[in-house]
NUNU-557886 format. One record per residue: residue in one letter; x, y, z of N, C-alpha, C in turn. Coordinates in steps of 0.2 Angstrom, whole numbers, plus 5000, padded with zeros to 4 digits. Each point is the difference from the previous one (the first is absolute). Last residue first. Layout:
! residues N
aXYZXYZXYZ/...
//
This chain:
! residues 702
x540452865786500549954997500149945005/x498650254991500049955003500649954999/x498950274997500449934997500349975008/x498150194994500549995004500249924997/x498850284996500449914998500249975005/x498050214999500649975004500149954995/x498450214997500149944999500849985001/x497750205009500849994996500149905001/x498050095011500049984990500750014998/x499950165022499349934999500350004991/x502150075011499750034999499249974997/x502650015018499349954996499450044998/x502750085008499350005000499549944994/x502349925013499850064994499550015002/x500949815012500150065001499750064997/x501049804988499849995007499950075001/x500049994976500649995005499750005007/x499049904974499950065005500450005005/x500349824986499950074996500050055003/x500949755010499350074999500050064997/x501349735007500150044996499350054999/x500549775008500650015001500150084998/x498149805009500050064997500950045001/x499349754997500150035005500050074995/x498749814986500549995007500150075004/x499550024971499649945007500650015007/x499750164976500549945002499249995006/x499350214995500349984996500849945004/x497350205003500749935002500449964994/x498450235008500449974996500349945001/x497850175012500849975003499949974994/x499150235009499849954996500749945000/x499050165022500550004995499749954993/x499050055022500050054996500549994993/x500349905022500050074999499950054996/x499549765002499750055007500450074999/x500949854986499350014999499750045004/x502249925005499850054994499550015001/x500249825014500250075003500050064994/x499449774994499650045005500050065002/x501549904985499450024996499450055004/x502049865008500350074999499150024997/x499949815010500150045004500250084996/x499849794988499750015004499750065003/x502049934989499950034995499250045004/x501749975016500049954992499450044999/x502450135012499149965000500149934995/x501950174999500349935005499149974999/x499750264998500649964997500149925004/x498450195000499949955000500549964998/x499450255012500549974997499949925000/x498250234997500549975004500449944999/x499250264993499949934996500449955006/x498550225006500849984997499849915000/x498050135009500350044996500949974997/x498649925016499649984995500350044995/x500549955024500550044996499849994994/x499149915020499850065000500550044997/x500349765003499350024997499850074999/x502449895000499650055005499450024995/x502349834998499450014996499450035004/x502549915007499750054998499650014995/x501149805011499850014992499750065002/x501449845020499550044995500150034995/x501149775006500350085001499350024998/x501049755004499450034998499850085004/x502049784993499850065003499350024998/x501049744999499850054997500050055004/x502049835008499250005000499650054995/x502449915002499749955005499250034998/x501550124986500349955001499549945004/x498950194988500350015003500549935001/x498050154986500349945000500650015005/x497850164998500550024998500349915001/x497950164998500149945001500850014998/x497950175006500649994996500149945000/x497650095008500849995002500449984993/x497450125011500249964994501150015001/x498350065015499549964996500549964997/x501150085023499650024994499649954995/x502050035022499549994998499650044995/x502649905009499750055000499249984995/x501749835000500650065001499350075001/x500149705000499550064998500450055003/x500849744990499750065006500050074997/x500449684996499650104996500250045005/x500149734989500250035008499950074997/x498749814988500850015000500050085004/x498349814995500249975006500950074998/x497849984991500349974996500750005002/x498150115009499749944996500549964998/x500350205010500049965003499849944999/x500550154985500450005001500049945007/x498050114990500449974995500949945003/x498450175011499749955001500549944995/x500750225004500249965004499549925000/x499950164983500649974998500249985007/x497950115000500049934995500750005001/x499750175012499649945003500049954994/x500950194994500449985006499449935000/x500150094977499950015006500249965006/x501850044980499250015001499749995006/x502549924983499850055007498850004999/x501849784992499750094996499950045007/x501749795002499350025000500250054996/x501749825004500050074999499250024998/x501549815017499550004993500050095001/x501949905015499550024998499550014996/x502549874999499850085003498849984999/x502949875000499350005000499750065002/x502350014987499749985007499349985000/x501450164986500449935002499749955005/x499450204983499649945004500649955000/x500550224987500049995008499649965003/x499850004977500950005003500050005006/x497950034991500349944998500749995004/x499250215001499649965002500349935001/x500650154982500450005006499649985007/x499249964977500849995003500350025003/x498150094999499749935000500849955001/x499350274998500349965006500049925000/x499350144980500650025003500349975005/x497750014996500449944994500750014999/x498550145014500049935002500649964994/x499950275004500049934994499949925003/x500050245015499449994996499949944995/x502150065010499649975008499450004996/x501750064985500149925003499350015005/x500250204990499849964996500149945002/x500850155014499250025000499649964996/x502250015001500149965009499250004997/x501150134986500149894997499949995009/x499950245000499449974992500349925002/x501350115011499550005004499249994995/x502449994994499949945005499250025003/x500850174984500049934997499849965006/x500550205008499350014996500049934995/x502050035015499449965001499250034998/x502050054987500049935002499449995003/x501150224995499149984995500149925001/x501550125015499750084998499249954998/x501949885005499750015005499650055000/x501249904984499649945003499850015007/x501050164985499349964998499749945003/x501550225007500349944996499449965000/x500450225014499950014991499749924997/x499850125026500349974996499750014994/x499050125019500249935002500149934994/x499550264990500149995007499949935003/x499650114978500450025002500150015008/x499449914972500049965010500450045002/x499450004976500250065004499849975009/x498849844983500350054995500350075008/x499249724995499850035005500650054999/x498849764989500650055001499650075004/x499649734995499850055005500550064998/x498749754988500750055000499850075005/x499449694994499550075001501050075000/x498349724995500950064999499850055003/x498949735001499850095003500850034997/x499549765000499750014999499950085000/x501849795000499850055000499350054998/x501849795009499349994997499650074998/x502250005013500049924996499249974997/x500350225014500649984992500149955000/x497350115007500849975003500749984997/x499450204993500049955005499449974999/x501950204989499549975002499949955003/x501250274994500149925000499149964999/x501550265005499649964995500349945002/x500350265011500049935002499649954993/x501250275007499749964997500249925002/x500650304999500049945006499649964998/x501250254994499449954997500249935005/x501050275004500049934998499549955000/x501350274998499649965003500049924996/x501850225009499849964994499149955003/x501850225007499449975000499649964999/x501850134988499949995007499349985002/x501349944976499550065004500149985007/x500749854984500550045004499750065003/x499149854980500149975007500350025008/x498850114975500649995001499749955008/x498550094982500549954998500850005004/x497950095009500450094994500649944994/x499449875024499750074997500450044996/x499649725007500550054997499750064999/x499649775017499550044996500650084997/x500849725011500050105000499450034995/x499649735010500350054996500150085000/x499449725009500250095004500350014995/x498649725002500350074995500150075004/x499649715003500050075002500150044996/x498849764996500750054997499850065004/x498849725004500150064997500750024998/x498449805013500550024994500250074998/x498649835022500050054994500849994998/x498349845013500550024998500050064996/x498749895021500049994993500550064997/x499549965026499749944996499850004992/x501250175013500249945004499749924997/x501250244989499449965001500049955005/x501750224991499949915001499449995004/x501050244997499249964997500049935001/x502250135007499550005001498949995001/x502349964986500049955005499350045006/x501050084979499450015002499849935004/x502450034989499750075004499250005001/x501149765000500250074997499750055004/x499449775002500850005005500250094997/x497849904994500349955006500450025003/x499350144980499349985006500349965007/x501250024980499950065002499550015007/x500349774987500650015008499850094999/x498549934983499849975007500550035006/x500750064978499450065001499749945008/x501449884988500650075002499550035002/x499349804992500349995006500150075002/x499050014980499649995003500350005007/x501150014982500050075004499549975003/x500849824989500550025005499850055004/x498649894985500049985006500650035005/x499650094978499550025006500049955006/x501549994980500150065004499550015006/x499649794987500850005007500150065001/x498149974984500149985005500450015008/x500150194978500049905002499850005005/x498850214991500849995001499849925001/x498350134995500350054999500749985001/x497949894994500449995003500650044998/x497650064992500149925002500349985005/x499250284998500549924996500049965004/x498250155001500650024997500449984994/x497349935009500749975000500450054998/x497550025012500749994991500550005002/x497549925012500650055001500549984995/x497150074997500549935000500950035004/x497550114999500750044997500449945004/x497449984992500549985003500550044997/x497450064994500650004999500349985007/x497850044999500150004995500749984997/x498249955022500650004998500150014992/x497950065016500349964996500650004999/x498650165013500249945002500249944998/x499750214989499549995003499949935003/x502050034989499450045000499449985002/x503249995002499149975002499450044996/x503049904999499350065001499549984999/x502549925011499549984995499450065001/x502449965011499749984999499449974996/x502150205007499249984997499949944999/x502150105002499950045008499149955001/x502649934990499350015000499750015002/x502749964991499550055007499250014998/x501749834987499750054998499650045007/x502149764999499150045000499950074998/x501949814999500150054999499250045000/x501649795007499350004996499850065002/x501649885011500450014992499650034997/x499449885023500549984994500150034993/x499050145017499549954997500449934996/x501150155013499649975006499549974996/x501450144988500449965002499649945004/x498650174991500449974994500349945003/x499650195015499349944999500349954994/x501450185002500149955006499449955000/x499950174984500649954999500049965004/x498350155002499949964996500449974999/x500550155014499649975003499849944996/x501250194990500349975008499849935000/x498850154989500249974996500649945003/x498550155014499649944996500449984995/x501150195011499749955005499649934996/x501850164981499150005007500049945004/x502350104987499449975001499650005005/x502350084987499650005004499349964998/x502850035002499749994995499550025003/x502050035009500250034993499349954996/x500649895022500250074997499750024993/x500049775012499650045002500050094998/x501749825000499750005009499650054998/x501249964981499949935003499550005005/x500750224990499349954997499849945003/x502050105004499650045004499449974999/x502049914988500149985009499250045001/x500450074979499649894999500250015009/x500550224993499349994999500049935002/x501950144995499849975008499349985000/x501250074982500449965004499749965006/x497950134984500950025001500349935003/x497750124989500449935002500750014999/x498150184994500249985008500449955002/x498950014974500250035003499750015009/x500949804983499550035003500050075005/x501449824993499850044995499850035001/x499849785012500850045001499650024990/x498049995017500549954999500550054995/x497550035015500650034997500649954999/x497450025012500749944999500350034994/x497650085014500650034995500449935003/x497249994996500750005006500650034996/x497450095002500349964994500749995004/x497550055012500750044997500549944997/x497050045002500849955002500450024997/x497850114996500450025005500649975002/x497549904999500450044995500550025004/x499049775003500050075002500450044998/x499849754995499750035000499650075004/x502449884992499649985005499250054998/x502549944992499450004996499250015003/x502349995005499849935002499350004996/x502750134991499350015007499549945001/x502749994992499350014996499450005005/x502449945002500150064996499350014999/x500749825013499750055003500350084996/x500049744995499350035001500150085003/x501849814996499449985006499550054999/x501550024981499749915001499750005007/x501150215001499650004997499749934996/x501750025012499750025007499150014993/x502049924990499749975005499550035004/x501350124984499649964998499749945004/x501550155011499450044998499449984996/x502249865004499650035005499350015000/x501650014982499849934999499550025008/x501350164992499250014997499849945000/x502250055012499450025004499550004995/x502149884997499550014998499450005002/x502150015010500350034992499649974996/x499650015024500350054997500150014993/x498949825016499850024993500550064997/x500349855020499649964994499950044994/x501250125019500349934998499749964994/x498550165011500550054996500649954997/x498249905013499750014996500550054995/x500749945023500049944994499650034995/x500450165017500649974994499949924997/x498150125009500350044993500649994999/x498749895020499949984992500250064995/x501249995026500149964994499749974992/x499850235013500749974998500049954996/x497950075009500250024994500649994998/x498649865017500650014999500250034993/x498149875015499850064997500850035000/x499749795010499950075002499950074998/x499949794988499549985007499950075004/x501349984981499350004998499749995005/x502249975002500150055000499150054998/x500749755002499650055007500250074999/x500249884983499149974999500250045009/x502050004986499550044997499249995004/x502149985016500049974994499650044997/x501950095013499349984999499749954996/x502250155013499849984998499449935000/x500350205013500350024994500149934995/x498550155020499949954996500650014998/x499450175014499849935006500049954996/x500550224994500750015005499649915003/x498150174990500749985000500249955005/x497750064991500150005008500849974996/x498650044983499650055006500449995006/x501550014978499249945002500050045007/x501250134976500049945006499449975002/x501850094980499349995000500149975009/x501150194984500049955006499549975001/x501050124975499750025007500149935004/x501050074979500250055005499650015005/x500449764989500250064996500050065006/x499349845013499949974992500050074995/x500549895031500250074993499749964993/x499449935025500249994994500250024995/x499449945027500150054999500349984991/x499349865019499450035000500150074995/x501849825007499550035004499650064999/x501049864983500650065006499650045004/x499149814986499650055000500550085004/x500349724986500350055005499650085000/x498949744991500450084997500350025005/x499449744992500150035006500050064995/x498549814992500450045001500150055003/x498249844999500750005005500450015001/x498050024985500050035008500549975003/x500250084975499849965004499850015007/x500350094972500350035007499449925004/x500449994976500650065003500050015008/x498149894985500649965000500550055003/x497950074994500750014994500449935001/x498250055014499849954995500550004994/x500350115022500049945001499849984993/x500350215001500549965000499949934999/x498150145001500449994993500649985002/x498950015021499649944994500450024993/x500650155020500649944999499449944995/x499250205000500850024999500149945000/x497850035007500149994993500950005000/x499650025020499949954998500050014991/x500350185013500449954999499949934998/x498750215004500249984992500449935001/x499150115020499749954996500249984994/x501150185012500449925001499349964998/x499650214988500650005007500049925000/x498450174986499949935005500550015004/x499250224984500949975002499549935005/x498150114990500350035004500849944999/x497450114991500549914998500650055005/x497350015000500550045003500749944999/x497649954994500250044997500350045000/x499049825010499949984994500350044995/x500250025026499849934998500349964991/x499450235012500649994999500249914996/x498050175001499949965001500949974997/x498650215015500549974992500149945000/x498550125017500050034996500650004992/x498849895027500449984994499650064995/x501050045024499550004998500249954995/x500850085028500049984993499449984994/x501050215018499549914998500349994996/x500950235010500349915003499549934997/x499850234992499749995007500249955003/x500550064978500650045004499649995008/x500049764984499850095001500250065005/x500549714990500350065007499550084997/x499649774985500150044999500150055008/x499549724990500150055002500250075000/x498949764988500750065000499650045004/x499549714997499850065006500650074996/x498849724993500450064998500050085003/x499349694997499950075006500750054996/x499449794990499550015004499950055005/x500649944973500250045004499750015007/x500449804980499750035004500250065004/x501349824990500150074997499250045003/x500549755000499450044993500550084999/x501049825017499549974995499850044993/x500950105022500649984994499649974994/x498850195015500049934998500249984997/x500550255013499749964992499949925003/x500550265012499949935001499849954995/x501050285008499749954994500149925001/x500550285010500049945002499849944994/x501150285006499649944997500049935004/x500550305007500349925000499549954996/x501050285008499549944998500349955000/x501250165014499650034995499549994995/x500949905025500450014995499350064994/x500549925027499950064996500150024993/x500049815016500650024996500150074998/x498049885010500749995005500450034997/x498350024987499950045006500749995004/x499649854982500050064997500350075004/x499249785005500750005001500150074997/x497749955003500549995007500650045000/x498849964981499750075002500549995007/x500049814988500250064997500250045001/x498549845011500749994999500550054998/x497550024996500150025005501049985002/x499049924977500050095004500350025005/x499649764995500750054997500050075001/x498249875009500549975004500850044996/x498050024990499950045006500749995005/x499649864980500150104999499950045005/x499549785001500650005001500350084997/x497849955000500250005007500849995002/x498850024977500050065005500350005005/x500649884977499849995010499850075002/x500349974972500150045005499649965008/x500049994974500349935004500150055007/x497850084984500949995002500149945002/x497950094985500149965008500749995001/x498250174984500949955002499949985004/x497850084984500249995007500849994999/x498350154980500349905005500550015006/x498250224991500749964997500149965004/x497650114993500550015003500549955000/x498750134983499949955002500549985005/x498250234989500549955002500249935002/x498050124986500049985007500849974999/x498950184982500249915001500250015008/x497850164988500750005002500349905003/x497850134989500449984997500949985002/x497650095010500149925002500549984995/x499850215010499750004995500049914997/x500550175022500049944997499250004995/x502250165011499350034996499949914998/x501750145016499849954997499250004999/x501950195007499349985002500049934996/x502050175006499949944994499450005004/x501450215004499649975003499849964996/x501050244997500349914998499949965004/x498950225001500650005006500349934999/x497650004992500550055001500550015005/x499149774983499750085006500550055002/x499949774981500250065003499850055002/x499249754995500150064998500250035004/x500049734990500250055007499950084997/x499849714992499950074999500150035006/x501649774999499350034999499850095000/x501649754997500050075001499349995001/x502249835008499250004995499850074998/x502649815006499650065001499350004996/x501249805010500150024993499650095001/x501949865017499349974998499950064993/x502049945017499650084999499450004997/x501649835007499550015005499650054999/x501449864984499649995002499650025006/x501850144989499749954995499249955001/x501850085016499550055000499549974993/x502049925013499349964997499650054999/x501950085007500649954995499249954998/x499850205016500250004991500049964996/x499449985022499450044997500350014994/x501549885014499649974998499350034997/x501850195003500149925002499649934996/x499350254994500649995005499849925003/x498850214982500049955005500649985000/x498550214988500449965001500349945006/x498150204996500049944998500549954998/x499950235013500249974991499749934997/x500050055023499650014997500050024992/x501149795010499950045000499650074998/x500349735012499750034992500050085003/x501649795011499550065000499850004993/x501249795015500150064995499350055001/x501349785010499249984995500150074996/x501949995012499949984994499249964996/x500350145018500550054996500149954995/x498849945019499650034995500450064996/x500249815017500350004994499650044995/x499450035023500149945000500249994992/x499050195012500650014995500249925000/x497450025004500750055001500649994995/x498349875000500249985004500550075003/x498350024983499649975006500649995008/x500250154976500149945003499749995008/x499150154978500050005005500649935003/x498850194979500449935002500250025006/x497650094987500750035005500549935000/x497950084983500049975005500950025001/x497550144993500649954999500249955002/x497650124997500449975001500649994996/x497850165007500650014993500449955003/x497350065002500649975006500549994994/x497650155004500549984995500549995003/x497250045006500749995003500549974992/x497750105002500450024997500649985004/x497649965000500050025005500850035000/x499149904982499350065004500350015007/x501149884984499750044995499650045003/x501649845011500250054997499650064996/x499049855021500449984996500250064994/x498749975024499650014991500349994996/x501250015021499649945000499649994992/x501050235008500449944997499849934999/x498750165013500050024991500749924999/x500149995023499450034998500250024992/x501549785007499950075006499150044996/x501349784992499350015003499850065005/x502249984985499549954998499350015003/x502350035012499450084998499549994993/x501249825011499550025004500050064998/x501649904985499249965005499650035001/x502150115000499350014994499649944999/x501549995017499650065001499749994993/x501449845001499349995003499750075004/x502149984985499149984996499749995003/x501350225004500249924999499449984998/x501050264996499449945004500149934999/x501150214992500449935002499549985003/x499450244997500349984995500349945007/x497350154998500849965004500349954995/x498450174991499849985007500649985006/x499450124973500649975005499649995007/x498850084977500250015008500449955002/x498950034975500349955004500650035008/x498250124986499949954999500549945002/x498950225006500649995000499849914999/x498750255007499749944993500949954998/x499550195018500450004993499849974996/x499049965020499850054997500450034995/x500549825011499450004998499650074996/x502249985012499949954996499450004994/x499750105022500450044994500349974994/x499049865019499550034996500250074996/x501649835007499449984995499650065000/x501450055016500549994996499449944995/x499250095018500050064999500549964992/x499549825017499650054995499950054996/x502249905012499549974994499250014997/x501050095020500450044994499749964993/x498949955020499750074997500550014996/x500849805009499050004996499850094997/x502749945006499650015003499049984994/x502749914995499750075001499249995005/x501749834997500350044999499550095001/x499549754998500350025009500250065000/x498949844986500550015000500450045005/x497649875003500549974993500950024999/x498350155012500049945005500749944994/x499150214990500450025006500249925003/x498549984983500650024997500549995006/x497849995004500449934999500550024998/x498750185006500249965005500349944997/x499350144985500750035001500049945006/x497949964989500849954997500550035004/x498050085007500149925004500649984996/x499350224992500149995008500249935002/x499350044978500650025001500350015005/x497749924993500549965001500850045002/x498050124993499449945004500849985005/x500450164984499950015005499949955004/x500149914979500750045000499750025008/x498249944989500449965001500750015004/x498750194991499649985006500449925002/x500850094980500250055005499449965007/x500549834981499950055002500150035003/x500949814986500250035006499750065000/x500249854981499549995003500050055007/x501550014982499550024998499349995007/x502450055007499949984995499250004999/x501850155011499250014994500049934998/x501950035013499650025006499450024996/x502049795001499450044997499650035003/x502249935011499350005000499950034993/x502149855012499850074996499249995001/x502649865008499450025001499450044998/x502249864995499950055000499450005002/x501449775007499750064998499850084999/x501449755001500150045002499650054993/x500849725007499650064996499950055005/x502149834999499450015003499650054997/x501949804992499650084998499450015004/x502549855008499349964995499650105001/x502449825008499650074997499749974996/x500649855014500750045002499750084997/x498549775010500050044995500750054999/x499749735005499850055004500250084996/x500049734995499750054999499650075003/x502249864999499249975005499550034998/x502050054990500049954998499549965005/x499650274996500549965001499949924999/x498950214987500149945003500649985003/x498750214985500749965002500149975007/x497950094980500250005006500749965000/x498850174979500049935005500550025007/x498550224987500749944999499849925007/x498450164988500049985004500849974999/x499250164982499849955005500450005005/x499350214986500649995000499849935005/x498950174983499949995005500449945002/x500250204983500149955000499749975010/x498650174979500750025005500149915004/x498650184978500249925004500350005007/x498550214994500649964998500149955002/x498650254999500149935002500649964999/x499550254996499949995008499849925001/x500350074976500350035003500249995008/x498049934986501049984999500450045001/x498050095005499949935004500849954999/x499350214991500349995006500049965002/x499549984979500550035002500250005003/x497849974997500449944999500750034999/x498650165004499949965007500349954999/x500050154981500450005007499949965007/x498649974979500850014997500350015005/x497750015005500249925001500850004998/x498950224998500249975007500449954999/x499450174985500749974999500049955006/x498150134996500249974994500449945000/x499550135022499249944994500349994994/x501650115015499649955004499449964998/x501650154987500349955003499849975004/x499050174989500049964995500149935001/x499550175017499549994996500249944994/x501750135010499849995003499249944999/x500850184985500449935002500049935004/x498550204998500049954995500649955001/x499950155014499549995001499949964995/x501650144999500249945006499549965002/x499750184984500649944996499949955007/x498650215006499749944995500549954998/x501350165011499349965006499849954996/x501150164987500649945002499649965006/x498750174990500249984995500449955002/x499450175016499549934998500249964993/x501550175009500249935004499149974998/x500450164986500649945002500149965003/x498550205000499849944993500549955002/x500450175018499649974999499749944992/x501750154998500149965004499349975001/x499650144985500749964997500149955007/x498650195007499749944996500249954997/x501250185012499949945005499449954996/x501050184986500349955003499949945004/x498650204995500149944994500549935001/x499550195015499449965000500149934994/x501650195003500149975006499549945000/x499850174984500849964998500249935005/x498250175003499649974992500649945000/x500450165016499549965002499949984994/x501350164995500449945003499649955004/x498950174988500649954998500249954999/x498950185013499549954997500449954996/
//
C-alpha cells in the first residue's frame, strides 16, 4: 500500500505540472495575441519590410546616325499571388484550366497539366509570390496581362511582374569592347564607364516584404520614389564604317593567323573616333572583342616612332633630310650590341628622309645617336614637347600610361637613345600612336580622342562634347611641311608603295617590331607586332587612322603587308562614300568634254529627260529604276536593284533626288530625315540591311 500511495502521488506531482505549465503557455500565449498583439504585429512587420533601392532605366548609346549600339531591355520575373484578398476558391477552379493552357502555349516549356498541378499546389500552400517564369520579355507579359484570373489584375487575380533590365548591343560585337559592358557588379567598361555619370540615371526605392526563402514582394504603399532614368550618348562612331573596319581586320587577322589585332579611325579636324574594331584569336580560331587594345595595351611601337625621332631633330636644328649616314649595310655596332635593318647587305650610304622612306633602323639611330649622344636628355625632352609622355585623356577607363625614360633613369643605358630612336625602349598605346600622327596631318593641332558627341534626354540635347584641343602647335611649321613630304614618299616610293591610291593620296608610317619575352629579345621564337598609321588625302587631310596587328604568324611580318591593307581598304571605303573627297579629283580629270552628270532614278523619266534635252544615253539592262552614270560621248543607264518584293531591306538611294529617294523609302515603311539639298550622297541605313516599319533613315544631300 505504500508504495501505491508513493507511486500515486508522484504521477499527481507530474500531472499538476504539466497543467500548471499548460495553463502558463495558455496565458502567454493569451497575453501575446490579445494583450501584446498590436506590440508584435508592428514588429514583425519591421522586421519582414524594408526600403530597398529600385534601380532606373539606364540611357541609351547611339551611334552618330542614330542607330542604337546598347540600350536596356526589360526582363521579367514572373509570380503569382496565390491569396490575394479577392481570388476565391470557386474563382481560382472556374479559371486555372484555361490560365495553365495559356501559360503552356505562351512559354513552351512545360505542359498545361504540369502547369496545372504546378498552381493549384501552389494554391494550396497558400504561397504568396510563386515563381511562374524567370526572364519573360515584355511582350509576353503583355500578353499574360489578359490571359484568365490575370486579366483582374494584381489584387484579385494576383499576377506580380518583377522587372529588370538587361544590356544588350544590337549590333553585336561591332565595337562593343569599347561601347563597353555594365557588369554584374555593377561595374562598367568602355564608354559605359567613362559616361556612366550620365547614362546611369538617378535611383528610386520602394517598400518590399520579405517571404519565405528571401523572396522581396513589393508592398505599394504609395510612399515610394519612382526612379529616373539616365541621358542618352550619341557617339562619333559610323556604324557602317565600323563594319567595313571590323570585317577588314578580321580578314587579315585570319590570313596571318595572328593573335589580335586593333584598328582606329579618327577625324584629323575634331579627333572624332569614327570606327574602332579589337580583336581577340580564341582557342576556337574566332575571333572576338574581349580587350580593348586600342586604349589600353601600351606596347614597344617600332619603326612608327620614327617619325617622332627625326621631328625633335628636325626642330633642334641638328639633323636634316639630306644628311648622308653610312648604314655598312644594314649592320651597326653601338657599344656591345648590333643594331640591324630588316633586309641587309641592300643600303649603305643614305640620306636621312630615304633612310625614312625605307624604314632604315641603321640609318635613323645613327643620325639620331650623332645629334644627341652627349645630350640624350635634350632628345627625350623633345620627344616629350611632342606630347607623347602623357596619355590622351580619353574617355574610357583603363588607358595605359606611356613609358619614356630618360639618361638617370632606372633601365637607361649606352644603348638606350639608337634603340629608343626606332621605337624601342619606350611604350605606347595604338590611340596615343595615332593621336600624334593625327597632330601632324592636323597641321600641328593636337586633338583629344573623342568617342561622344553630345547628350540627350528625352530627345533633347543637354550637353555638347565640343573637340579639345591638346596642343596648339606641337612643332614649327617647316618641321611639318618637311615630315609631311617624308610620311607621302613612304607611300610613293618607300616600304608601303604597296597602298598608293590611284585617285588620292595617302601618307603614312610602317611599323615591325620584335615583341620581348621574360624582357629578353633573344628567346627562340620571338614574336612580332606589325603596324600601319597615317592619313589621307595627304595634301588635305581628312581621316587618320592606325592598324596594328599583334603575332602574325603566317604570310609575312612587316606592316605594310600584315596591317597596311586593313588601312587601304577603310581609305578605299571612306573615298567612294565622301563625295566631297572626289570633287578635286573629278575636277582634275575633266580634260575634255564630257557628259552632263545626272541623279540616278526612274528609268522612264531620266530617259524622257534626256531625250528632251538632246544628250546621247544607252540603256545597259532593264528595270524601274536605274543608276546614271556620266561617260565620255554619252550617259549610261545601269539598273538600280530595288525589288518590290524585298519590303524587308533598306534599299539603296544613293546618287537619287530627293523626289524619288522619299518615294522609295517611304514605300518601305521607313521615316525619311533630310538634311542639305541636291543629290543624295549619303544613308544612315546600309543598302541591304534589314528594314524595320517606323525605323528612321538620314539621308544627306549635296
Amino acid at each position: 500500500m505504500t508504495d501505491n500511495r508513493q507511486f500515486r502521488a508522484r504521477a499527481n506531482v507530474v500531472y499538476l505540472s504539466i497543467v500548471v505549465f499548460a495553463v502558463a503557455i495558455a496565458v502567454k500565449l493569451f497575453t501575446i495575441q490579445i494583450v501584446e498583439g498590436e506590440k508584435w504585429r508592428a514588429k514583425a512587420e519591421t522586421i519582414a519590410t524594408a526600403w530597398r533601392i529600385v534601380q532606373p532605366d539606364r540611357g541609351h548609346i547611339y551611334s552618330e546616325d542614330g542607330r542604337l549600339l546598347a540600350t536596356s531591355v526589360p526582363e521579367y520575373d514572373v509570380r503569382m499571388d496565390m491569396v490575394p484578398n479577392g481570388l476565391t476558391n470557386e474563382l481560382f477552379l472556374a479559371e486555372v484550366d484555361s490560365l495553365s493552357i495559356c501559360l503552356a502555349n505562351l512559354f513552351g516549356d512545360r505542359t498545361a497539366a504540369e502547369y496545372k498541378h504546378d498552381l493549384t499546389d501552389a494554391r494550396y500552400r497558400k504561397e504568396r509570390y510563386h515563381l511562374i517564369k524567370r526572364r519573360a520579355d515584355h511582350t509576353q507579359v503583355q500578353q499574360l496581362r489578359n490571359f484568365p484570373l490575370f486579366r483582374l489584375g494584381r489584387y484579385k487575380g494576383g499576377l506580380v511582374t518583377e522587372k529588370r533590365t538587361v544590356r544588350v548591343h544590337p549590333f553585336g560585337r561591332l565595337a562593343s569592347r569599347s561601347v563597353g559592358h555594365v557588369l554584374r557588379d555593377s561595374s562598367t567598361l568602355g564608354l559605359e564607364g567613362g559616361y556612366d555619370g550620365w547614362l546611369k540615371g538617378v535611383t528610386g526605392r520602394r517598400l518590399e516584404r520579405r517571404l519565405t526563402g528571401g523572396v522581396w514582394m513589393p508592398i505599394d504603399n504609395g510612399d515610394g520614389v519612382d526612379p529616373v532614368a539616365g541621358s542618352d550618348i550619341h557617339t562619333t562612331i559610323d556604324i557602317n564604317l565600323q563594319d567595313v573596319a571590323d570585317a577588314a581586320l578580321e580578314k587579315q587577322l585570319r590570313i596571318h593567323g595572328a593573335q589580335y589585332g586593333t584598328v582606329v579611325v579618327m577625324e584629323v579636324e575634331t579627333g572624332y573616333i569614327k570606327a574602332i574594331s579589337n580583336l581577340t584569336r580564341r582557342s576556337d580560331s574566332t575571333y572576338v572583342e574581349d580587350l580593348n587594345y586600342a586604349v589600353a595595351q601600351a606596347t614597344e611601337p617600332g619603326s612608327t616612332f620614327k617619325l617622332a625621332s627625326l621631328m625633335v631633330g628636325l626642330e633642334d636644328g641638328l639633323i636634316k633630310p639630306t644628311d648622308t649616314v653610312d648604314t655598312k649595310m644594314g649592320r651597326v655596332r653601338f657599344y656591345d650590341r648590333i643594331m640591324r635593318d630588316a633586309h641587309e647587305d641592300l643600303y649603305r650610304k643614305v640620306t636621312v628622309q630615304r633612310a625614312f622612306e625605307l624604314s632604315l633602323n641603321t640609318g635613323i639611330s645613327l643620325a639620331v645617336h650623332k645629334a644627341y649622344q652627349k645630350e640624350p636628355k635634350r632628345f627625350v625632352e623633345g620627344l616629350k614637347r611632342l606630347g607623347l609622355n602623357e596619355p590622351t585623356g580619353v574617355l574610357i577607363p583603363g588607358e595605359a600610361i606611356p613609358t619614356l625614360r630618360g639618361p638617370g633613369e632606372k633601365g637607361w643605358s649606352g644603348v638606350s637613345l639608337p634603340w629608343m630612336s626606332i621605337g624601342y625602349e619606350t611604350m605606347l598605346t595604338p590611340l596615343q600612336i595615332l593621336t600624334f600622327y593625327n597632330a601632324v596631318a592636323n597641321n600641328g593641332k593636337a586633338m583629344q580622342p573623342q568617342f561622344v558627341d553630345h547628350v540627350s534626354r528625352n530627345g533633347k540635347v543637354i550637353e555638347f562634347m565640343k573637340p579639345k584641343v591638346m596642343n596648339p602647335k606641337i612643332c614649327s611649321q617647316g618641321t611639318l611641311d618637311v615630315v609631311h613630304a617624308m610620311l607621302q614618299a613612304v607611300v610613293d616610293s618607300g616600304t608601303a608603295k604597296n597602298l598608293k591610291a590611284a585617285h588620292f593620296s595617302i601618307a603614312g608610317k610602317t611599323g615591325t617590331a620584335q615583341i620581348a619575352r621574360n624582357g629578353s629579345y633573344k628567346t627562340s621564337g620571338l614574336s612580332y607586332q606589325a603596324s600601319f598609321v597615317g592619313y589621307f588625302p595627304a595634301d588635305a587631310p581628312k581621316y587618320s587612322c592606325i592598324v596594328v596587328v599583334n603575332g602574325p604568324t603566317q604570310s609575312g611580318i612587316y606592316g605594310n603587308v600584315v596591317a597596311g591593307p586593313v588601312f587601304k581598304e577603310i581609305a578605299d571605303k571612306i573615298y567612294s562614300n565622301r563625295l566631297e573627297l572626289q570633287q578635286e579629283t573629278l575636277l582634275a580629270e575633266a580634260t575634255g568634254p564630257r557628259t552632263p552628270i545626272s541623279m540616278s532614278g526612274h528609268t522612264g523619266d531620266l530617259r524622257i529627260a534626256l531625250e528632251g534635252l538632246h544628250v546621247p544615253f544607252r540603256i545597259e539592262g532593264e528595270g524601274e529604276w536605274s543608276a546614271s552614270q556620266a561617260g565620255d560621248s554619252n550617259v549610261v543607264l545601269q539598273p538600280r536593284g530595288i525589288p518590290a518584293d524585298a519590303m524587308d531591306r533598306v534599299p539603296n538611294v544613293l546618287g537619287m533626288g530627293l523626289r524619288d529617294a522619299i518615294y522609295i523609302l517611304e514605300n518601305r515603311g521607313l521615316r525619311v530625315r533630310i538634311q542639305g539639298s541636291g543629290m543624295v550622297k549619303r544613308q544612315s541605313l546600309q543598302p541591304g540591311s534589314r528594314a524595320f516599319q517606323g525605323s528612321t533613315i538620314v539621308i544627306e544631300l549635296t
